[in-house]
C-alpha positions in Angstrom: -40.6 34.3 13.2 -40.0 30.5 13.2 -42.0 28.2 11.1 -44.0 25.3 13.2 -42.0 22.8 11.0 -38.3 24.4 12.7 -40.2 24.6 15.7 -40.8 21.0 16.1 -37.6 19.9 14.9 -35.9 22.1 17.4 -37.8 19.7 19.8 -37.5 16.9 18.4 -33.5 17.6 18.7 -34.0 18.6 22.8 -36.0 15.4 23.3 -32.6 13.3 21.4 -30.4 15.1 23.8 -32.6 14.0 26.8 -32.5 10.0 25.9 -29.0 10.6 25.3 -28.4 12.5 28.7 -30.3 10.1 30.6 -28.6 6.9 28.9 -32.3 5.4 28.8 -32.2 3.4 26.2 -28.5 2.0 27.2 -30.1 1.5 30.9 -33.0 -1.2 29.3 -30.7 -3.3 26.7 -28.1 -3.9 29.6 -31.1 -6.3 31.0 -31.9 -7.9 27.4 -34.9 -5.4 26.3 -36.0 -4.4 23.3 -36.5 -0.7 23.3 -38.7 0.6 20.9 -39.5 5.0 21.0 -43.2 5.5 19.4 -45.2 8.3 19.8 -44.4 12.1 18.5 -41.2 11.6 18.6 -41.1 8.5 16.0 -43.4 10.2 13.8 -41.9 13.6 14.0 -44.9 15.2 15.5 -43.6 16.4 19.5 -44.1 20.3 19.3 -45.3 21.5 22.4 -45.2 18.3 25.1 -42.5 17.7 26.2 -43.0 13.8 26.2 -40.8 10.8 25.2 -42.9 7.2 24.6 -41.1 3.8 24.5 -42.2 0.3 24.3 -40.1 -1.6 26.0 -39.8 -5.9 25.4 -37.9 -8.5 27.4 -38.1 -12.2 27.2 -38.7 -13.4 29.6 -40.7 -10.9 31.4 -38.8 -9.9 35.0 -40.1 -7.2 37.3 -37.5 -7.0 39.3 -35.1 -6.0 35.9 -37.9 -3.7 35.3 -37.2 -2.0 38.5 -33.6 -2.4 38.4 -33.5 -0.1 35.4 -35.3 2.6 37.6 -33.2 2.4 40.1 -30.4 3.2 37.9 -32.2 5.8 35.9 -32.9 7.8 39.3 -29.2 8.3 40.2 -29.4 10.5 37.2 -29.2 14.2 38.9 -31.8 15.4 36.7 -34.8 12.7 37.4 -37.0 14.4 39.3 -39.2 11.5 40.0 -40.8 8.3 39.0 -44.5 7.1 38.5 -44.8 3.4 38.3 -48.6 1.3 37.7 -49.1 -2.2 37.5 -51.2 -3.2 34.8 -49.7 -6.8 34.3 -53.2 -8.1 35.6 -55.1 -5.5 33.5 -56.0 -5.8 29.7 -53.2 -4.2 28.7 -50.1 -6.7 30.2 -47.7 -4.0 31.1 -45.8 -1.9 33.8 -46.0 1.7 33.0 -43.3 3.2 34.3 -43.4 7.4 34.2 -39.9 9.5 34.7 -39.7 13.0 35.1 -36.4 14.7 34.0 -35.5 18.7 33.6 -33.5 19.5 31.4 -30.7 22.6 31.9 -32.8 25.3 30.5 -35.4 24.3 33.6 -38.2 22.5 31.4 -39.5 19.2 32.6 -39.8 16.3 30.5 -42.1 13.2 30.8 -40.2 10.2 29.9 -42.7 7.5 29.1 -41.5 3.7 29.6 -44.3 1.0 29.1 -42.7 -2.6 30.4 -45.2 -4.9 28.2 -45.7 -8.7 28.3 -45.2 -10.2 25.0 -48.2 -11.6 25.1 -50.1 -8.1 25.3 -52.8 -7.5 22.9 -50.5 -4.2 22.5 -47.0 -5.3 22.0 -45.8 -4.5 18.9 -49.5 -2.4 17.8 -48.2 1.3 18.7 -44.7 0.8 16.9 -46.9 -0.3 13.9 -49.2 2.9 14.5 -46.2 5.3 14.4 -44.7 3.6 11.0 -47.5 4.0 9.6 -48.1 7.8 10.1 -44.6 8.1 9.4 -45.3 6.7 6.3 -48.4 8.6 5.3 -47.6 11.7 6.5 -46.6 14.6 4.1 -45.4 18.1 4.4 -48.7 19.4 4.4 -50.6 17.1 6.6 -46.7 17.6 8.9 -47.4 20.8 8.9 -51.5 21.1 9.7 -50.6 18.9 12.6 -48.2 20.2 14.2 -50.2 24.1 14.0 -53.0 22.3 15.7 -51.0 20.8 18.4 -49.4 24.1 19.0 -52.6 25.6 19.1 -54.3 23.4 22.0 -53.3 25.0 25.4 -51.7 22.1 27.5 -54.4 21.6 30.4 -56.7 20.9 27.3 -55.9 16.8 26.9 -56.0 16.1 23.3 -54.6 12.7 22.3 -52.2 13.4 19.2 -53.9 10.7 17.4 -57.4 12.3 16.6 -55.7 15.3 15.8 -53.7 12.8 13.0 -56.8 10.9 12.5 -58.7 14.0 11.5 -55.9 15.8 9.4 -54.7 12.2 7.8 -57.9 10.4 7.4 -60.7 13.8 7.5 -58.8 16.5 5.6 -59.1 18.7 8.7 -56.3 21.7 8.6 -57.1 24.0 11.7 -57.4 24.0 15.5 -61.4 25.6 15.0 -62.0 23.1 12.4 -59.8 20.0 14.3 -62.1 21.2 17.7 -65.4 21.2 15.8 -64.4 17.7 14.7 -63.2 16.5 17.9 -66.9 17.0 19.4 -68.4 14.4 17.2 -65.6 11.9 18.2 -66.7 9.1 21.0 -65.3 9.4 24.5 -61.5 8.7 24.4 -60.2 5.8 25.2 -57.3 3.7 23.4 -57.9 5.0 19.7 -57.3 2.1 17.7 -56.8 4.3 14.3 -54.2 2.9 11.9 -54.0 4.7 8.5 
């Protein structure tokens, strides 16, 4: 049977092939941007969602670039469809922009492209996030993570950072112990958790 730790770097390898099938990150620097991958991926936590987070910078800020880039990334075959939200007059300064790709072996992946204004209380905060879990992290704590996420069904919305909050910062090691935790935890909203 395959450990949790091959498990996740199987897809961590499937999620590489996707932002090399879709030439994302070629499709954003053509316009100037920055392009920046955070999330599970960075830290080497994607298991079980299938999900690939940038943070994307461009000076100056253009939305018509922003939807250029789209445009281009649709006449990929693959993209089934695209999400876009304007949050440029909202706290957090950005265009969220939302792609949906399927691979060849018929599983859908959530491509996850957040436009930000440099002058977002957010720009550059999640890259500094995922360094520094990638920097804490051990095999152990790699390893309790990723058997929790595995063990939350999908329809059950758990943000990946309590489950690293409580196994980094709360020595939690198991989905009944992570689940207990996660009850005492105020409502979700942006958890601003660095360790």
């Amino acid at each position: 049977m395959e450990s949790v730790l091959d498990t996740a770097d199987r897809m961590q390898e499937r999620a590489r092939t996707v932002i090399a099938e879709t030439d994302v990150r070629e499709l954003w620097t053509s316009i100037g941007a920055t392009v920046n991958l955070i999330g599970s991926l960075k830290t080497g936590l994607l298991i079980n969602n299938r999900d690939i987070d940038f943070h994307i910078y461009t000076d100056p800020f253009n939305l018509a670039d922003s939807f250029s880039v789209m445009a281009r990334l649709a006449e990929n075959s693959r993209i089934q469809s695209i999400q876009y939200t304007n949050q440029l007059e909202a706290a957090d300064k950005c265009i969220e922009w939302h792609a949906f790709y399927k691979d060849q072996d018929g599983y859908t992946w959530q491509i996850d492209m957040i436009h930000i204004l440099n002058e977002s209380p957010f720009a550059g905060y999640f890259e500094n996030v995922a360094d520094r879990i990638s920097e804490v992290l051990t095999r152990e704590t790699r390893e309790a993570i990723l058997k929790i996420k595995n063990s939350i069904p999908a329809e059950q919305k758990v943000m990946g950072i309590s489950i690293y909050k409580a196994v980094i910062q709360d020595g939690i090691r198991d989905v009944d112990s992570f689940l207990k935790w996660n009850e005492n935890q105020p409502e979700p909203g942006i958890v601003s958790w660095i360790p």
